[in-house]
mmCIF file of the C-alpha atoms, coordinates in Angstrom:
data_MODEL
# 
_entry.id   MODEL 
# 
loop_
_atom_site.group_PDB 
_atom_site.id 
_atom_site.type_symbol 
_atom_site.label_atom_id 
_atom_site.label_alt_id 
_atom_site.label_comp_id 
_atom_site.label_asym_id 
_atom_site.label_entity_id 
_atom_site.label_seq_id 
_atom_site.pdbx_PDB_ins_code 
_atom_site.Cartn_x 
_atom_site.Cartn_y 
_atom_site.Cartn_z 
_atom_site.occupancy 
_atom_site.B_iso_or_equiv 
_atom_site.pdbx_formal_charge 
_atom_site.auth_seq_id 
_atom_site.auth_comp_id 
_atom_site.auth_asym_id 
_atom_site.auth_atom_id 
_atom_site.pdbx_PDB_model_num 
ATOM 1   C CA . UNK A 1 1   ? 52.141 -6.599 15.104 1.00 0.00 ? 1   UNK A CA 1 
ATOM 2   C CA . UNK A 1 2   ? 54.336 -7.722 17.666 1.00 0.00 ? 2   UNK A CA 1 
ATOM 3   C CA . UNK A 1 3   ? 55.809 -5.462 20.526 1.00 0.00 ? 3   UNK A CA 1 
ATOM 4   C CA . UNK A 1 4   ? 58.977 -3.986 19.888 1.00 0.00 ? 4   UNK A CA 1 
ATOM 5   C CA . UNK A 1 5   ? 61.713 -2.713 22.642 1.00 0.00 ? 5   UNK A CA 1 
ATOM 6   C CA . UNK A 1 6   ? 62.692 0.583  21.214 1.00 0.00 ? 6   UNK A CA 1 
ATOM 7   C CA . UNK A 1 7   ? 65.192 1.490  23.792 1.00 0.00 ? 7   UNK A CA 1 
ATOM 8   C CA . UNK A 1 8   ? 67.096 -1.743 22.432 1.00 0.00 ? 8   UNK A CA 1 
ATOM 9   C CA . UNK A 1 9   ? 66.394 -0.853 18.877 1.00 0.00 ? 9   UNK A CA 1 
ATOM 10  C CA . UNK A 1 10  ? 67.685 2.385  19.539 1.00 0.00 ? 10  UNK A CA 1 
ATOM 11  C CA . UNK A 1 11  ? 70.578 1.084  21.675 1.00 0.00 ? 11  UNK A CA 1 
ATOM 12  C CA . UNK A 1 12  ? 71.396 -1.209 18.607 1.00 0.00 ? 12  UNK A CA 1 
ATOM 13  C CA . UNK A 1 13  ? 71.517 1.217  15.810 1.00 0.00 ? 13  UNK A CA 1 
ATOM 14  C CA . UNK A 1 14  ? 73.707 3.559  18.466 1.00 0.00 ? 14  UNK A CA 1 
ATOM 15  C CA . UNK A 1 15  ? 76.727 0.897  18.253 1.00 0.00 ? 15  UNK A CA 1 
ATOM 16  C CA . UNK A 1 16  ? 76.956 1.062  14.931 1.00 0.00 ? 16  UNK A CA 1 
ATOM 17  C CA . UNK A 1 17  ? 76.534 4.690  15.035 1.00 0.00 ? 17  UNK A CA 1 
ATOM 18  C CA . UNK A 1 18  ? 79.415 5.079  17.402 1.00 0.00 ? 18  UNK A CA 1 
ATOM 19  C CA . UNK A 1 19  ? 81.774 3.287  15.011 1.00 0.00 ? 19  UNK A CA 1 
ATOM 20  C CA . UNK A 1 20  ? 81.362 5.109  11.859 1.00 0.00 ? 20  UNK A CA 1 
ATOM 21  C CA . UNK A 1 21  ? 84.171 7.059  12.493 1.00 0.00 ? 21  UNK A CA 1 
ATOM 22  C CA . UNK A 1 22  ? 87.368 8.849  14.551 1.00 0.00 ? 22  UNK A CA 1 
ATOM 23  C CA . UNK A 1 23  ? 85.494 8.864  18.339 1.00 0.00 ? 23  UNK A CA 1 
ATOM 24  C CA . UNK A 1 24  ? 85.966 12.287 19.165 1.00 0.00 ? 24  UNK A CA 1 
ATOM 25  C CA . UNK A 1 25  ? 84.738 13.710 15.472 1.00 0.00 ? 25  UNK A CA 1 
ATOM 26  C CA . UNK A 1 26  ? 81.761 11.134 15.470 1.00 0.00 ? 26  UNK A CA 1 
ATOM 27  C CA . UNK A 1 27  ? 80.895 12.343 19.091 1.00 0.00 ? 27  UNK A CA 1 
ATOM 28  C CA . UNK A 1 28  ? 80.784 15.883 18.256 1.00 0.00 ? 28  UNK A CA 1 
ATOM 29  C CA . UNK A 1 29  ? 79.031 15.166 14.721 1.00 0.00 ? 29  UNK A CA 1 
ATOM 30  C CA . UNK A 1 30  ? 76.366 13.736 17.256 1.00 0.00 ? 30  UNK A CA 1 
ATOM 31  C CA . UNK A 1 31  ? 76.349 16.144 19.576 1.00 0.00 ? 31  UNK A CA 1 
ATOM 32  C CA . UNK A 1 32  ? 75.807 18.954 16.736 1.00 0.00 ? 32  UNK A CA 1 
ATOM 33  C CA . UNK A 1 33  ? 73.296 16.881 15.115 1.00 0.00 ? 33  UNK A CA 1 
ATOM 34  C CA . UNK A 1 34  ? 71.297 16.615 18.153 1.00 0.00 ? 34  UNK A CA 1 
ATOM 35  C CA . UNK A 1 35  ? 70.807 19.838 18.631 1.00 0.00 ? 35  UNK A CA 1 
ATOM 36  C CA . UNK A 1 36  ? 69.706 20.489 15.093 1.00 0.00 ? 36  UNK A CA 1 
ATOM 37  C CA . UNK A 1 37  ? 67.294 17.350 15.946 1.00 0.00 ? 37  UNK A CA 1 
ATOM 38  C CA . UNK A 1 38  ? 66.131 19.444 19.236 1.00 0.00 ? 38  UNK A CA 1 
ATOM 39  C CA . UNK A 1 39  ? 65.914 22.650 17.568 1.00 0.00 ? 39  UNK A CA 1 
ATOM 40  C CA . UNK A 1 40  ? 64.849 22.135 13.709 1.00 0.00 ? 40  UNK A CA 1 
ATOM 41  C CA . UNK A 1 41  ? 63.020 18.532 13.927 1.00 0.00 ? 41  UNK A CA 1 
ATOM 42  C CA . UNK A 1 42  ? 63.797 15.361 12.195 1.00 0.00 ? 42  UNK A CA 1 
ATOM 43  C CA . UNK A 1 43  ? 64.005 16.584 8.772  1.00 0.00 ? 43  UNK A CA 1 
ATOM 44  C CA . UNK A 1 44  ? 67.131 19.280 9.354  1.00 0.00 ? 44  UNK A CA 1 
ATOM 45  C CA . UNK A 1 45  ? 68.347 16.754 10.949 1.00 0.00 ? 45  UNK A CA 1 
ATOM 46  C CA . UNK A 1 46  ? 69.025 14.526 8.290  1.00 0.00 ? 46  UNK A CA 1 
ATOM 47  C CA . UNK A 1 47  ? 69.450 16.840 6.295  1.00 0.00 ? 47  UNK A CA 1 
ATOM 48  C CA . UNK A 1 48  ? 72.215 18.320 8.531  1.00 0.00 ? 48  UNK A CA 1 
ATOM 49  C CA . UNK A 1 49  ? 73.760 14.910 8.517  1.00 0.00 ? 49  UNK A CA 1 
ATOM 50  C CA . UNK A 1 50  ? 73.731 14.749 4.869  1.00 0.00 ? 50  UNK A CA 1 
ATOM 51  C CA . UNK A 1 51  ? 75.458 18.177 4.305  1.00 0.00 ? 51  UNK A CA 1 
ATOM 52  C CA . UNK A 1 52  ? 78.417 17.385 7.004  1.00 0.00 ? 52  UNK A CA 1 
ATOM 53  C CA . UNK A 1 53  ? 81.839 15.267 6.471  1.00 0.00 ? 53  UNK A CA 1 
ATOM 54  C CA . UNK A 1 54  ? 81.162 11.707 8.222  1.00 0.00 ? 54  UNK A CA 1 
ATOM 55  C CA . UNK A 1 55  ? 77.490 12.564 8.538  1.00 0.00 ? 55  UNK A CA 1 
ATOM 56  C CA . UNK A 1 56  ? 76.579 9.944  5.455  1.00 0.00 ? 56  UNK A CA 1 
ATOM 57  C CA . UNK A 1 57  ? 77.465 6.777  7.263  1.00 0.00 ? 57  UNK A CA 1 
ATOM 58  C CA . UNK A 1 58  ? 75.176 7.903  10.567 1.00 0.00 ? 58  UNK A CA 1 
ATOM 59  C CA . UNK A 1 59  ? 72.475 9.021  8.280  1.00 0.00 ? 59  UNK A CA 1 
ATOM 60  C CA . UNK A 1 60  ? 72.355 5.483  6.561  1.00 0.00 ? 60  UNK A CA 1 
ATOM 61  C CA . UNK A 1 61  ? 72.233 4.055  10.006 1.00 0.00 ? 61  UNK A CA 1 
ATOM 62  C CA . UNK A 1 62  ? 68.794 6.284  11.089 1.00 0.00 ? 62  UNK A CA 1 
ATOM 63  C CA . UNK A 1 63  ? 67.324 4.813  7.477  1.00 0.00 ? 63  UNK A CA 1 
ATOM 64  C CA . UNK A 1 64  ? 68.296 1.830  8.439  1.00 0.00 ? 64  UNK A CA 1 
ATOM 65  C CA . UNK A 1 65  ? 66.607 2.403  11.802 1.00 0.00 ? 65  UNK A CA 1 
ATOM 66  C CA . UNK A 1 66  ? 63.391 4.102  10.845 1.00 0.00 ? 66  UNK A CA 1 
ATOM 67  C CA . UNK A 1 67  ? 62.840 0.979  8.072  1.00 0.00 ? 67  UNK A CA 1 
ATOM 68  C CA . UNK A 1 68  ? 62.419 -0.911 11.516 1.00 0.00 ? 68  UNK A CA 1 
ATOM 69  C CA . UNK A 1 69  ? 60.233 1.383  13.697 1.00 0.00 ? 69  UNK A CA 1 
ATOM 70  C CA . UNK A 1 70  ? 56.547 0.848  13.932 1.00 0.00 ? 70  UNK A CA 1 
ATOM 71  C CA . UNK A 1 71  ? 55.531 3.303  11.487 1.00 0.00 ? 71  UNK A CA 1 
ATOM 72  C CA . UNK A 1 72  ? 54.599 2.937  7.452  1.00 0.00 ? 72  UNK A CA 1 
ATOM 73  C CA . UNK A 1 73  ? 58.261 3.069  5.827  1.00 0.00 ? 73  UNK A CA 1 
ATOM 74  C CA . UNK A 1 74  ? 60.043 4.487  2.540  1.00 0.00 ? 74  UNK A CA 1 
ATOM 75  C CA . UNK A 1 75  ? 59.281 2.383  -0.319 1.00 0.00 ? 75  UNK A CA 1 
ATOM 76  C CA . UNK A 1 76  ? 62.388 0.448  -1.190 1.00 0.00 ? 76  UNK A CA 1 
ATOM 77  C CA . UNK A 1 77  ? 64.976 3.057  -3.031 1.00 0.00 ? 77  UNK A CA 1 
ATOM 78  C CA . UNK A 1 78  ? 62.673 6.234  -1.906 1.00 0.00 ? 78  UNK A CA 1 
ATOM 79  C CA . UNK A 1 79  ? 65.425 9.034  -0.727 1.00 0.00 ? 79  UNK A CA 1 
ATOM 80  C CA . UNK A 1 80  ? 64.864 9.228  3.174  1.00 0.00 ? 80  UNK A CA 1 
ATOM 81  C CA . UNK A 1 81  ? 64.390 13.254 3.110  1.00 0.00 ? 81  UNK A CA 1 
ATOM 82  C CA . UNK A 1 82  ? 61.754 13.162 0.300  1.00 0.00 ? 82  UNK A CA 1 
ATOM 83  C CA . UNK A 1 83  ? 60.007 10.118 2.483  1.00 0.00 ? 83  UNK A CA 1 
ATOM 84  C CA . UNK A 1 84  ? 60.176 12.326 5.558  1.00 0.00 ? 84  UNK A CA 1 
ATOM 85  C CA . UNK A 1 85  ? 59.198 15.898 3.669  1.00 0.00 ? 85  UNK A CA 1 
ATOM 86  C CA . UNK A 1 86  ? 56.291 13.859 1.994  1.00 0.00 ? 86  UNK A CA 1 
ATOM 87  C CA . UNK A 1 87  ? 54.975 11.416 3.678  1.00 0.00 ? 87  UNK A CA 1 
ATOM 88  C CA . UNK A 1 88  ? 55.963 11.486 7.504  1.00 0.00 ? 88  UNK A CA 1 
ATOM 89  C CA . UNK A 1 89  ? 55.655 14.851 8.288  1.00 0.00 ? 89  UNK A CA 1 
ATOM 90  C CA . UNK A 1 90  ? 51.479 14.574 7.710  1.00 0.00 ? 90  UNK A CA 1 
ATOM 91  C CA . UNK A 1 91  ? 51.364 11.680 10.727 1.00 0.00 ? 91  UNK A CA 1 
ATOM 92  C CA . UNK A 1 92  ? 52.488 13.778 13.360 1.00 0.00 ? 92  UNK A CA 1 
ATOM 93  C CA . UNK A 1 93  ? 52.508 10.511 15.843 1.00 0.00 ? 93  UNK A CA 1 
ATOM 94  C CA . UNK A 1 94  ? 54.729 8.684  13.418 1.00 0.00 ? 94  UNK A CA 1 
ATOM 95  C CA . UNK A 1 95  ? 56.910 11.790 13.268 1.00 0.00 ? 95  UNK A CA 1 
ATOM 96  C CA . UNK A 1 96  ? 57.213 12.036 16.955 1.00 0.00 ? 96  UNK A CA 1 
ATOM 97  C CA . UNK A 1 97  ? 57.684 8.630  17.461 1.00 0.00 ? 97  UNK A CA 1 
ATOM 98  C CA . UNK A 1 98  ? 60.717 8.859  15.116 1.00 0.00 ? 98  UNK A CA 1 
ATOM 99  C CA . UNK A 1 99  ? 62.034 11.677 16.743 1.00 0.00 ? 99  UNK A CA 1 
ATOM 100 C CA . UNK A 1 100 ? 62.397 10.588 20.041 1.00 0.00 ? 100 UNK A CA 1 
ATOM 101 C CA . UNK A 1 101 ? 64.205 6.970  18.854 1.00 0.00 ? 101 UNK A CA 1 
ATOM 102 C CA . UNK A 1 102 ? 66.424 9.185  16.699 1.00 0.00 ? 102 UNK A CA 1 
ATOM 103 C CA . UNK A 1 103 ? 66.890 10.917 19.848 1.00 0.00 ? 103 UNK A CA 1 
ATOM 104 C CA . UNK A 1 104 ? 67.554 8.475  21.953 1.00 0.00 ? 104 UNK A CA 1 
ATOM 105 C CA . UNK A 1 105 ? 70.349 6.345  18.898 1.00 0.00 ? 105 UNK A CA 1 
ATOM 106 C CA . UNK A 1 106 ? 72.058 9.634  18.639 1.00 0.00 ? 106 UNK A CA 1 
ATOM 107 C CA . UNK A 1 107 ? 72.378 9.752  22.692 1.00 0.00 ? 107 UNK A CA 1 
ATOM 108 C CA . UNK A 1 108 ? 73.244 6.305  23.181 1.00 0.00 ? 108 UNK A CA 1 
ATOM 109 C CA . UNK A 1 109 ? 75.829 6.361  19.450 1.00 0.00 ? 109 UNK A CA 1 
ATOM 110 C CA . UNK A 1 110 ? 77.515 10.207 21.355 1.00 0.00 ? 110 UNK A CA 1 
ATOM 111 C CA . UNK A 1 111 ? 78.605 7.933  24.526 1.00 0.00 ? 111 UNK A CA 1 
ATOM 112 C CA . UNK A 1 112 ? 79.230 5.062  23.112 1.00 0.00 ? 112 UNK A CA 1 
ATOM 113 C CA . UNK A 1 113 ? 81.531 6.955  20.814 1.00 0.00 ? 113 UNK A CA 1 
ATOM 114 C CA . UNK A 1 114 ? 82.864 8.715  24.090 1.00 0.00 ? 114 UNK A CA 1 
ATOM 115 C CA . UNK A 1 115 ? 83.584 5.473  25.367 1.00 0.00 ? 115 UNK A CA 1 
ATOM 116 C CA . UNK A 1 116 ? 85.192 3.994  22.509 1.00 0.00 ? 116 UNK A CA 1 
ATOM 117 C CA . UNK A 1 117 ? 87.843 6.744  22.110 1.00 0.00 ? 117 UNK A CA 1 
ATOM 118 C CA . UNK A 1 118 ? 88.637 6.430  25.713 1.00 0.00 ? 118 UNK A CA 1 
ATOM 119 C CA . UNK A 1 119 ? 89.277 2.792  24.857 1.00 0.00 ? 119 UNK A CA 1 
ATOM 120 C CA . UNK A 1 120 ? 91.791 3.523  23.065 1.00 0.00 ? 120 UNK A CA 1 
ATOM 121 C CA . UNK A 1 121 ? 93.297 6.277  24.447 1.00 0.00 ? 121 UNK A CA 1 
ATOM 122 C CA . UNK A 1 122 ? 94.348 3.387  27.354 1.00 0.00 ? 122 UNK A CA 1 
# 
């Protein structure tokens, strides 16, 4: 397999992030779901993501993301919570890997957001 850059991965996926929604909502939706990322682990996460208004479009960004990372992925049309719950919670390397790109896309997606709405505020 070849090498992959996961800071650019990460910084890649956080662009898109950053523009699923109003800047200041999608910043704090970050923010919020970071925490719950810190706190919880990758599965409340998502699952946080999936229970809160605008969360749907970042959580189909993170799928989109983990489908790229180094690590055995869904099978095409698995749900991402049941892949996580059954599969990549028993590989705890996987899992951390995971978490800290998820980390580091919801980081880079909160100030690029940040940055976007003071774009336009000018």
């Amino acid at each position: 397999m070849a090498l992959q850059n996961l800071d650019r991965m990460a910084a890649r996926y956080a662009q898109a992030i950053a523009k699923t929604g109003e800047p200041k909502k999608t910043a704090t939706l970050l923010t919020r779901a970071l925490g719950v990322l810190h706190e919880q682990g990758v599965y409340a996460c998502l699952l946080f993501l999936q229970a809160q208004d605008g969360g749907r479009p970042v959580l189909q960004q993170l799928e989109a993301l983990l489908r790229e990372l180094p690590v055995a992925p869904p099978a095409p049309g698995q749900n991402i919570l049941q892949f996580v719950a059954d599969n990549l919670s028993g590989r705890l390397d996987d899992l951390l890997l995971v978490r800290d790109v998820y980390e580091q896309a919801l980081i880079y997606g909160r100030y690029s957001a940040k940055a976007r709405g003071r774009e336009e505020a000018t």
